[in-house]
C-alpha positions, 0 to 999 in steps of 0.5 A: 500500500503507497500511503501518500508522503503528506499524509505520513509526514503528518501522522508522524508529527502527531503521533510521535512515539506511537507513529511506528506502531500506527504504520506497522498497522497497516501490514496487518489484515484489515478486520471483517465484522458482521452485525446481527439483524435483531429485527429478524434474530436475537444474538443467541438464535443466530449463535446457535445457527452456528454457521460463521467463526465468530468473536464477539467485538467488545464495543457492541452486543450484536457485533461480530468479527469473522475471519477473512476465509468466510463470505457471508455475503454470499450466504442465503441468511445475508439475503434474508437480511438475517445480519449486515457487514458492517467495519468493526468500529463504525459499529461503535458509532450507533451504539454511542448514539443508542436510540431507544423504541419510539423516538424520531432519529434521523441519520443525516448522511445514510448511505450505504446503510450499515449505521442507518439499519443499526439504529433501525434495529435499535428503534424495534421498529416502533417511532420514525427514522429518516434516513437521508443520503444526498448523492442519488445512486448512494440513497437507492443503495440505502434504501435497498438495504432498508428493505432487505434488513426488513425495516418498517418505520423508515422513510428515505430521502435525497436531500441536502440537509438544508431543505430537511433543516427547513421542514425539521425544525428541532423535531428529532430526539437523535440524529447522527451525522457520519459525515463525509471526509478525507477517508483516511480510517479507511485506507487499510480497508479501500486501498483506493481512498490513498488516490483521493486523499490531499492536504487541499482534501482534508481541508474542504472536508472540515468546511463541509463537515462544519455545514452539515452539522450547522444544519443539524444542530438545527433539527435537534430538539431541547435535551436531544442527541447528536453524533458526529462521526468520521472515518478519519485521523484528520484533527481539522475534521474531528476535533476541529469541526467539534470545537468550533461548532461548540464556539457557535452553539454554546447550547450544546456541550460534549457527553462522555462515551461509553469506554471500552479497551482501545478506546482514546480521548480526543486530542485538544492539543492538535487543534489547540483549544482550552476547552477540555471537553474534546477530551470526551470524544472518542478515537478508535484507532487501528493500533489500539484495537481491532477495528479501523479508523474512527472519530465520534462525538457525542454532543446534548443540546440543553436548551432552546425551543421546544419543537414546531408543529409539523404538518403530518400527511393530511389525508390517507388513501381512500380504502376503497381503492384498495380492495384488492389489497384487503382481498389479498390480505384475506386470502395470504395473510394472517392479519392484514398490515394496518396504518397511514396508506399512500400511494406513490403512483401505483405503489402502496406504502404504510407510512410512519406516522410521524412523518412529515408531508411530503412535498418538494422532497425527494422520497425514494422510500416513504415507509413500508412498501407493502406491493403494488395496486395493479388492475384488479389485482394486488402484487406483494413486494419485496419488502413486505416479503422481507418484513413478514416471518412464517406465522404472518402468512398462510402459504409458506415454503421453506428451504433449509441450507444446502437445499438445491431447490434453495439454490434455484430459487436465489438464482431466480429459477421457477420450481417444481413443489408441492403447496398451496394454489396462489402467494407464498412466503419463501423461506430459509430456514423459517427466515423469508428470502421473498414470494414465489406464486404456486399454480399446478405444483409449479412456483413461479419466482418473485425473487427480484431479478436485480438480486438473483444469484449467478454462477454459483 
């Protein structure tokens, strides 16, 4: 690995005596983890499935390395969303934000997902996430990993976070902002970051960095909790970014984290600062512990305004036009999903009901997906799929591991079973993979095709 020649002379400046064990980090392997889906699993019933080498990572309960000779993403239980892959210490930063069931957590910068489904599950689905991302092909990726972790109370945006600053006002219990940044945590696991990384770099990062949390700090309400979070070792984009946001918002101040081995206090004296509170945020660094690079802040406001009202969606869809919804929840289901209906064209959702309306918001998920309303008939989606487990449905088909029929299904192929006439749930396991329509002992897939494996 070629680390840039600036990026050294810096960390030996900063780390002094620690430098050669920081560097010598680097010729290690870098560490894989997996989180467990406790929407879909406890920790102890994915334990007993006993299927990957596993040791715990000490920072967070349903947090896991595995060894680098096993692929889990290439397991049917990653396609039932069963467990996310996630790096070891970017678990650290949902668990430092521990939202509780019931509260409005928005996490302002979400894609790819990993700490966006970690607070999902934290939430049991029970209150509101918004999941924003503001680069588009970014937000489908979030929002695909929304569905298949089977989440139900999220909406997923692609905003800047100043048009959701302008329909937020101080409504969020937490939010947490993964911000952007020079990426140097990650050079050990994408190699490719070292190509992007300048002194010019680190520097536009802090300024953007400083923005965003600027305009989350504005949808916080009174006694709420921000994260601030980065991948980096960089002081302007961690301890610089915090100290001067403190200066702005004398509001807010810096809340201890929860300890754990490895874990370092940030550094005040890399950015020059008297206020000692930097020394409450956290470093997560390569050398101290198993995991990659990270930073996290975790900030309370104190005082202001409560929240403002918020005009929540009007008016639900009229239920008449979703008979043939109704009619299929008769038929397949053993309780037909209830709540705030919207359709987004021909596709019905359940949206959380506290979601804001919706106007002049880019929405690429506005909840639960539950199908589509075609004429005269209603196609279940993925999602619901996802969301539901084997007592849920009437009709269920389940594959164990090992199964060639399970194969066939993933790969998208029509099968030859026995079962019910109509919609049934696929399983592995009794964990749901997706639906599968029965007619003359034949299933006619519903694995969706841009998931389908190939070459297995």
């Amino acid at each position: 690995m070629n680390l840039p020649k600036d990026f050294l002379e810096k960390m030996r400046f900063l780390l002094k005596d620690e430098y050669e064990g920081f560097i010598a980090s680097y010729r290690e392997n870098k560490l894989q983890g997996l989180r467990v889906n406790t929407l879909k699993i406890s920790v102890k019933d994915f334990l007993k499935q006993n299927v990957f080498q596993l040791e715990p990572i000490p920072w967070v309960g349903e947090g896991f390395y595995y060894p680098v000779e096993e692929r889990p993403g290439k397991h049917p239980f990653h396609e039932a969303g069963l467990y996310y892959i996630q790096e070891p210490s970017a678990m650290a930063v949902g668990a430092a934000l521990d939202p509780q069931p019931g509260e409005r957590v928005l996490d302002l910068c979400g894609a790819p997902g990993g700490k966006s489904t970690h607070i999902a599950a934290r939430l049991n689905n029970e209150g509101f996430l918004l999941a924003n991302e503001i680069h588009p092909a970014r937000a489908k990726i979030l929002a695909q990993n929304v569905e298949r972790m089977g989440i139900k109370n999220c909406v997923v945006t692609n905003e800047t976070p100043e048009k959701l600053a302008h329909r937020f006002p101080r409504y969020f219990h937490r939010i947490l902002v993964d911000a952007p940044c020079s990426g140097e945590g990650m050079f050990r696991k994408d190699p490719d970051a070292c190509e992007e990384w300048s002194l010019e770099n680190v520097a536009l990062c802090a300024n953007r960095q400083l923005q965003i949390l600027e305009e989350a700090g504005k949808m916080l309400m009174p006694g709420g909790r921000l994260v601030y979070s980065t991948c980096t070792f960089s002081p302007e984009e961690n301890e610089g970014v915090i100290d001067q946001f403190l200066k702005k918002h004398p509001e807010y101040s810096v809340e201890a984290v929860v300890s754990h081995e490895g874990f370092k206090p940030g550094r005040k004296e890399w950015i020059q600062t008297d206020n000692t509170s930097i020394e409450k945020t956290i470093r997560l660094w390569p050398h101290h512990l198993k995991g990659e690079g990270h930073y996290v802040a975790v900030l309370t406001k104190n005082d202001g305004e409560g929240p403002e009202k918020i005009k929540t969606i009007e008016k639900s869809v009229d239920r008449k036009l979703l008979k043939d919804y109704f009619d299929f929840g008769e038929a397949y289901l053993n309780e037909t999903p209830e709540g705030e209906y919207i359709l987004f064209g021909e596709q019905l959702y359940i949206i959380p009901k506290e979601m804001v309306r919706l106007e002049k918001l880019k929405v690429l998920r506005p909840g639960w997906h539950l199908g589509a309303i075609k004429k005269n008939r209603f196609e279940p989606s993925h999602a619901l799929a996802l969301s539901l487990k084997e007592e849920d449905c009437k009709f269920n088909i389940s594959f164990e591991i090992g199964d060639d029929l399970l194969l066939a299904y993933l790969k998208g192929e029509s099968l030859n079973v026995e079962g019910h006439k109509g919609w049934n749930l696929v399983h592995v396991e009794g964990y749901s993979l997706g639906w599968g329509k029965l007619a003359d002992q034949v299933l006619k897939n519903h694995y969706p095709k841009g998931l389908r494996w190939s070459g297995m």
